[in-house]
C-alpha positions in Angstrom: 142.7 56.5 156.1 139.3 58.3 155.1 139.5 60.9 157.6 140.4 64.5 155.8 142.7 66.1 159.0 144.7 62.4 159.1 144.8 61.9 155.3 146.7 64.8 154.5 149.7 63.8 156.9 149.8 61.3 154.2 149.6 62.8 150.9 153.0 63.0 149.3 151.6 66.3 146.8 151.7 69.5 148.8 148.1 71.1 149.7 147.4 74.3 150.5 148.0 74.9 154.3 145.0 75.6 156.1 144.0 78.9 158.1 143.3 79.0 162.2 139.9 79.5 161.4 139.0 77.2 158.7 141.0 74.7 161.2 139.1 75.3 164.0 135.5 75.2 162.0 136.3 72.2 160.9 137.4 71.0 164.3 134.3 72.7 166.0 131.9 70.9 163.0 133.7 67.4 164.1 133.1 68.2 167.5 129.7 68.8 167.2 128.7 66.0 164.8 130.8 63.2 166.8 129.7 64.4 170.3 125.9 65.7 169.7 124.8 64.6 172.9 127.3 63.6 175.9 126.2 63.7 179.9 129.7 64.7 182.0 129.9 64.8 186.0 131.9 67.0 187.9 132.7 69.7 190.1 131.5 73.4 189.0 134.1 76.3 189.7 134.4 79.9 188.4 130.4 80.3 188.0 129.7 83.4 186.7 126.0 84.9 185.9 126.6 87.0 183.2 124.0 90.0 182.5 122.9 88.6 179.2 121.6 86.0 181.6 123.6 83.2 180.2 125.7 81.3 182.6 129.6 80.6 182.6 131.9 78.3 184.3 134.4 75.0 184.3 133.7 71.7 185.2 136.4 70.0 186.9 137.5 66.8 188.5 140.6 65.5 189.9 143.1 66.0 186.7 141.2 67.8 184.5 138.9 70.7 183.3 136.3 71.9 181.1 134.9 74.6 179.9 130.8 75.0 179.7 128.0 77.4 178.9 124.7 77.6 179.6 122.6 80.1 177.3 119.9 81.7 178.9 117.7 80.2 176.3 118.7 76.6 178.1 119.1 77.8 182.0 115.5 78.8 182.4 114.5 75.6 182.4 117.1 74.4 185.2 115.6 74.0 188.6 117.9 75.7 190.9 121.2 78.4 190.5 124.5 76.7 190.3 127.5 77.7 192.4 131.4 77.0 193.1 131.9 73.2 194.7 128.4 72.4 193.9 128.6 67.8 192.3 126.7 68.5 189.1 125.6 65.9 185.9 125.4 67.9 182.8 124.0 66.8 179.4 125.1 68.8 176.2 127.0 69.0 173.3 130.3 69.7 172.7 131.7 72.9 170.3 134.7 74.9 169.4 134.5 78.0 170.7 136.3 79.4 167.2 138.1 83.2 168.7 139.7 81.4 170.9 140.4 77.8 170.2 139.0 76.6 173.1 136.6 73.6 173.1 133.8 73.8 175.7 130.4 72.0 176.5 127.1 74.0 175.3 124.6 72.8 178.1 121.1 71.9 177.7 120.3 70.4 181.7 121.9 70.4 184.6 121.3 68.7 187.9 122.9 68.0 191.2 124.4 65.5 192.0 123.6 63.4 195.6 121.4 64.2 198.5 123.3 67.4 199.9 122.9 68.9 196.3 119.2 68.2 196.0 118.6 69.7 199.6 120.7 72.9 198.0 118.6 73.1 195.1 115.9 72.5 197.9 116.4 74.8 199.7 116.9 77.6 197.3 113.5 77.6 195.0 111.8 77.1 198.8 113.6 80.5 200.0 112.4 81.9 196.3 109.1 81.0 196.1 108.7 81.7 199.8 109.8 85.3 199.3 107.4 85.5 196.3 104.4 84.6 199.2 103.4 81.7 197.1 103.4 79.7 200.1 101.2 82.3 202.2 98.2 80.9 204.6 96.2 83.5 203.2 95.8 81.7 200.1 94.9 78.2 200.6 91.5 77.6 199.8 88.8 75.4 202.1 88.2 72.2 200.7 84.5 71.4 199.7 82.8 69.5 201.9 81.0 66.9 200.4 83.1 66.5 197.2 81.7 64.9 194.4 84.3 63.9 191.7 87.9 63.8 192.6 91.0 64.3 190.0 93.8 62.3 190.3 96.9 63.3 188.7 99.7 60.7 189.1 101.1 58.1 187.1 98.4 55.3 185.7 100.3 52.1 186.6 101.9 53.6 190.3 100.8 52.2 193.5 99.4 55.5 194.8 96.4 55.6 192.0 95.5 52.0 193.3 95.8 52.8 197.3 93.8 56.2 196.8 91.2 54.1 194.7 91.5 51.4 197.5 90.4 54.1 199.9 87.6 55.9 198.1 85.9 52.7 197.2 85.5 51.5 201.2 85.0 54.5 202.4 82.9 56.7 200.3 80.0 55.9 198.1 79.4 58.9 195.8 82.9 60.3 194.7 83.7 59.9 190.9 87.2 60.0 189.9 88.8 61.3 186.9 92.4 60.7 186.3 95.0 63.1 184.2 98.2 61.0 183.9 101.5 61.8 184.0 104.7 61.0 185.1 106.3 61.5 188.2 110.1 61.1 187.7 112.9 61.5 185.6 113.4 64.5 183.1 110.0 66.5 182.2 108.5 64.9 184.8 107.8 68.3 185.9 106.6 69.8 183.0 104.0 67.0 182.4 102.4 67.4 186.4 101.9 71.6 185.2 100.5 70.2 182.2 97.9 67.8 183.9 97.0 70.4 186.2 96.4 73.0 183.6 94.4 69.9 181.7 91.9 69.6 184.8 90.9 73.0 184.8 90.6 73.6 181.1 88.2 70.8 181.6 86.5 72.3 184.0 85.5 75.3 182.1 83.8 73.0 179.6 81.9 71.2 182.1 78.6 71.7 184.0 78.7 72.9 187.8 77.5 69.3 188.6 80.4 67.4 186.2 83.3 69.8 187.7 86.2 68.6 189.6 86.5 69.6 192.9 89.6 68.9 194.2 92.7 67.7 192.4 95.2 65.0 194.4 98.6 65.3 193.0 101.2 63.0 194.0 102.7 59.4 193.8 104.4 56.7 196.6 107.8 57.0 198.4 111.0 57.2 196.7 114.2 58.4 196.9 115.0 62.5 197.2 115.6 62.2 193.3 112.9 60.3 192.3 110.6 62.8 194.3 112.2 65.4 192.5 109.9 66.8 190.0 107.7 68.3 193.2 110.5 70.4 194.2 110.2 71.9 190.7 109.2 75.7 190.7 107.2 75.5 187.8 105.1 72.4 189.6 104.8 74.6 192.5 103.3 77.6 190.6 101.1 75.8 188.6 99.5 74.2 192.1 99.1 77.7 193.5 97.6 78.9 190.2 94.9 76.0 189.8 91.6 77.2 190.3 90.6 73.7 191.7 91.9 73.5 195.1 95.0 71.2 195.7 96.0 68.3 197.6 99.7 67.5 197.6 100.4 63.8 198.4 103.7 63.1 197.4 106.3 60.2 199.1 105.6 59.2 202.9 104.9 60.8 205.8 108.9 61.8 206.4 108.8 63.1 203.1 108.2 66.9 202.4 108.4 69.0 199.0 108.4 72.5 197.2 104.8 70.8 196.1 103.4 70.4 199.5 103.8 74.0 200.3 102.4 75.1 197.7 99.4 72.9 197.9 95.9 73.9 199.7 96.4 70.6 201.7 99.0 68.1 202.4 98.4 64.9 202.4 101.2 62.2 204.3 101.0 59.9 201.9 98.2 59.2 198.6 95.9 56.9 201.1 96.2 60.0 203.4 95.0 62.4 200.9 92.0 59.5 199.8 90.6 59.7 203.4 90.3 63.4 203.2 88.2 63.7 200.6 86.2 60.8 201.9 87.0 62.0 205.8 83.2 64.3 205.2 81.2 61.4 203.7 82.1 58.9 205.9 81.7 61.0 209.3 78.6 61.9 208.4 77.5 58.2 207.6 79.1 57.2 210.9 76.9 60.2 212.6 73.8 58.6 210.9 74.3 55.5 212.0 75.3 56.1 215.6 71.7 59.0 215.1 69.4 55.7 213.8 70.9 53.2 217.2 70.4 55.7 219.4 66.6 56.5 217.5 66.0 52.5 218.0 66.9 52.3 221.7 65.0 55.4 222.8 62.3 54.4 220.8 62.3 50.8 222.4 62.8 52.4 226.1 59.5 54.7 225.2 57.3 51.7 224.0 58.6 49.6 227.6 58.0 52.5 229.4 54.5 52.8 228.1 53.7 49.1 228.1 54.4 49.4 231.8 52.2 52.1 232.4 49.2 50.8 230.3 49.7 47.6 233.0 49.7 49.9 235.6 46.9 51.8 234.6 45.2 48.7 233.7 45.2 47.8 237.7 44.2 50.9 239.3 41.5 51.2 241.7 39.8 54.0 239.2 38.8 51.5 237.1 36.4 50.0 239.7 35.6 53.1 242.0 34.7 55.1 238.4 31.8 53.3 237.2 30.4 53.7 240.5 30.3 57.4 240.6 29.0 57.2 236.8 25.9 55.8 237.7 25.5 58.0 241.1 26.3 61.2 238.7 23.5 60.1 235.9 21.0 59.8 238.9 22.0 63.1 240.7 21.1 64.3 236.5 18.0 62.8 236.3 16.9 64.7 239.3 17.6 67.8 238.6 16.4 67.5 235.0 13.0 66.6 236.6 13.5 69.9 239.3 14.2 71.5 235.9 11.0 70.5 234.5 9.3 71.6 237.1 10.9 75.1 237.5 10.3 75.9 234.3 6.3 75.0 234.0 6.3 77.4 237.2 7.9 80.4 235.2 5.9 79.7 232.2 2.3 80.2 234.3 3.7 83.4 235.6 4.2 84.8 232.1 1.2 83.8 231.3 -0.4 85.6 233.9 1.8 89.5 233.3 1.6 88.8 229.2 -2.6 89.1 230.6 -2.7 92.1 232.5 -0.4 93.8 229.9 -3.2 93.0 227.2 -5.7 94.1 229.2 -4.1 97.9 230.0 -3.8 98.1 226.2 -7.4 98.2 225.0 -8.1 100.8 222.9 -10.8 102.3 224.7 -8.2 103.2 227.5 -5.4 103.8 224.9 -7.7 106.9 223.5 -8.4 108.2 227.1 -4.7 108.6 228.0 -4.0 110.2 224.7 -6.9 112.5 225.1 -4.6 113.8 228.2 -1.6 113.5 226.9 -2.6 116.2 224.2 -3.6 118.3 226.0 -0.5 118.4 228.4 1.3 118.8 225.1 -0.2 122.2 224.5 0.1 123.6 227.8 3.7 122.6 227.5 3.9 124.4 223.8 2.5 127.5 224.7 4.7 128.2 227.6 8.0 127.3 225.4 6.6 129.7 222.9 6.4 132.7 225.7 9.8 131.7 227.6 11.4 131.8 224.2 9.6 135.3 223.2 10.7 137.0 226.6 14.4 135.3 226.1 15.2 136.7 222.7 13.8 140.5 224.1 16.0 140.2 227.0 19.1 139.3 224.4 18.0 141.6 222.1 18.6 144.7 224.6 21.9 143.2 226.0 23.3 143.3 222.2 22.4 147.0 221.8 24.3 147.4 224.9 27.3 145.8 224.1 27.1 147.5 220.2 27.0 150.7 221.9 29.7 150.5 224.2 32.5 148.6 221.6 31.6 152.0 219.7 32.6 154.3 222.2 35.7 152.3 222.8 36.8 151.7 219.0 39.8 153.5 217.9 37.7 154.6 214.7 35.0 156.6 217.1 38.4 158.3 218.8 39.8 159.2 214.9 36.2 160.6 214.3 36.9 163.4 217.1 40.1 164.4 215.2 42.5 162.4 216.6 45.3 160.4 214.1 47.6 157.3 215.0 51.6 157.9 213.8 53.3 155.0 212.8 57.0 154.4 211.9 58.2 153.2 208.5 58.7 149.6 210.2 54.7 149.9 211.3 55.7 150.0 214.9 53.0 153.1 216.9 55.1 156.3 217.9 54.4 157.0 221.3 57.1 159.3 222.3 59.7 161.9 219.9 62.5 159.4 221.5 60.8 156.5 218.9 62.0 159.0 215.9 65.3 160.7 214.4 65.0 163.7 212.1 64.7 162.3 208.6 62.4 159.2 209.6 59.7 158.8 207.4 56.2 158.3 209.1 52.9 157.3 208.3 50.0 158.9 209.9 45.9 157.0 209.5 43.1 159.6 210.2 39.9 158.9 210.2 39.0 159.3 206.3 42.5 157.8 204.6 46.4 158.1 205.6 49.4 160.7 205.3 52.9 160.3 204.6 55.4 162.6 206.3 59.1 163.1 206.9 60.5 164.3 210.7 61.5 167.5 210.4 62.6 168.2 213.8 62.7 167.0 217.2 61.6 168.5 220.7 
């Protein structure tokens, strides 16, 4: 027997007993070197959350127990809060908890166990993130709508890549895809999704406007509630919401519906769903073109028909035999009046003739100097009585304005100051007409004729 705790049963030479403590390190150091890594089911009970954020409790089935912690190092990775009753499947190690001499399991994951946990474990990081307003209207983003390169985040050998591709290459022409793999169940799943997101828009930020990714489809095919799992994660669901690249979710079938989905911009059904709304924009608007071009080629057939039929019409109509008739009847009607025209204007032309004569002939020269003679001496007749009118006119002013200058001398205030009169004013300028104007102590101002005085009211009567 090579095993130290077994041998010494054995020995027939007494050894030194061994403490409680170096017994149980040596048990704990057994424990943890033969069972490094052990996955136990059962029944949690006596949960407690402890306020150094580690977790506590038992694991129990139908005959026995077992103690198991969860260090807050380890928990914050686990999807969902345990609680009493709740079918768990715990990996960990086992340990010797030394005080006490109590073995326990140190846990490293934890997950439910069956579809009524998962819809727990559901249910809760929904309520969480929902109270969080990660889920809000208000921040879903539009998608683009002509979208030129696609990311595809999904898993490079599942049947979802192929039926999006499937879709995108019937029914859109100039999408580009770009795919960040990853897995999309079973442990880390999770982490790896957060991770391709974050991949697509650190590439983004490298890329030109024209190169960028505009919308990112993550999701896979249909499964059961655990292999779907890993979009019920909270850290999936935060990293969707924090993507600067707007989200599709397409994750499972139609009857299928994750933490993932509401988080998303847009849910798809299913990863063909999520395929024809990227290419819903393209292909509408190709449908529009083409249902545009037929309806272009039958109105423009209708037009030419209708015209043909007119031209035929047109082609038989009584105008094109009645119209060379009144051609020829208008180019005669022209012909005589052109000669009328002729003839009108030789007429004219004589009587020019004729007045241009008897103008020349009042403009000879010797008749020119006879009406001049005249004319001059009409012109002097006509100066000298301007020069009288305007002689007697300026007398007749003249005496007028020595009128006037004598009477606005007799009515000036200046004359009236010359006779010894003086104008009082008050300090304000205003003319003192009555004592009433004044209080004793006013100052005045007084203008004679020759200069001004100042005085002071002395009294009043």
């Amino acid at each position: 027997m090579k095993h130290p705790l077994l041998q010494s049963l054995f020995d027939d030479e007494e050894r030194r007993p061994l403490t409680v403590t170096e017994l149980n390190t040596q048990v704990r150091h057994e424990l943890e070197r033969r069972f490094a890594s052990v996955w136990v089911e059962g029944e949690i009970a006596g949960f407690t959350a402890a306020g150094s954020g580690h977790w506590y409790f038992t694991l129990h089935d139908e005959s026995s127990q077992l103690h198991a912690a969860c260090y807050k190092g380890s928990n914050y990775r686990i999807r969902f809060k345990p609680f009493d009753g709740l079918q768990v499947r715990v990996r960990g190690r086992l340990t010797l908890y030394e005080p006490r001499g109590e073995y326990q399991i140190l846990v490293d994951s934890l997950e439910p166990v069956g579809e009524g946990a998962l819809r727990v474990a559901y249910e809760q990081v929904k309520a969480k993130l929902e109270a969080e307003g990660l889920f809000d209207d208000a921040l879903k983003r539009p998608m683009p709508m002509f979208p030129r390169r696609i990311g595809i985040i999904t898993s490079p050998t599942g049947a979802a890549l192929f039926d999006i591709l499937h879709v995108l290459s019937r029914r859109s022409r100039s999408v580009s895809v770009v795919l960040i793999p990853s897995r999309v169940q079973g442990e880390n799943a999770g982490e790896e999704v957060c991770a391709a997101v974050r991949l697509a828009n650190k590439l983004n930020l490298t890329l030109g406007p024209e190169k960028r990714i505009d919308v990112l489809i993550v999701g896979r095919g249909g499964g059961s509630s655990e292999d779907l799992w890993a979009f019920n994660e909270e850290i999936v669901a935060r990293a969707i919401r924090g993507s600067a690249i707007p989200v599709i979710s397409a994750v499972g079938h139609e009857k299928d519906f994750t933490i993932a989905d509401l988080a998303a911009d847009l849910r798809a059904a299913t990863p063909s769903a999520a395929a024809e709304m990227v290419a819903q924009r393209e292909d509408e608007v190709l449908s529009y073109l083409r249902d545009r071009e037929r309806d272009l080629f039958q109105f423009a057939n209708y037009n030419l028909l209708r015209s043909v039929n007119r031209f035929q019409e047109s082609a038989l109509s009584r105008v094109f035999v009645v119209f060379p008739n009144v051609i020829s009847d208008r180019e005669a009607e022209i012909d005589v009046l052109d000669s009328r025209m002729g003839q009108s204007l030789l007429g004219l032309l004589h009587g020019y003739r004729k007045r241009l004569e008897r103008i020349v002939s009042q403009l000879s020269p010797l008749r020119l100097a006879s009406k001049m003679g005249g004319d001059r001496t009409r012109l002097a007749v006509l100066e000298q009585r301007r020069d009288a009118a305007a002689a007697a006119a300026l007398k007749s002013n003249f005496k007028r304005l020595k009128i006037c200058m004598a009477t606005l001398d007799a009515l000036s205030p200046l004359s009236v100051l010359k006779r010894g009169f003086s104008i009082t004013e008050t300090a304000d300028g205003d003319i003192v007409r009555a004592s009433q104007q004044v209080s004793t102590g006013d100052d005045l101002r007084i203008r004679l004729s020759n200069g001004e005085l100042t005085a002071k009211v002395l009294t009043q009567k």
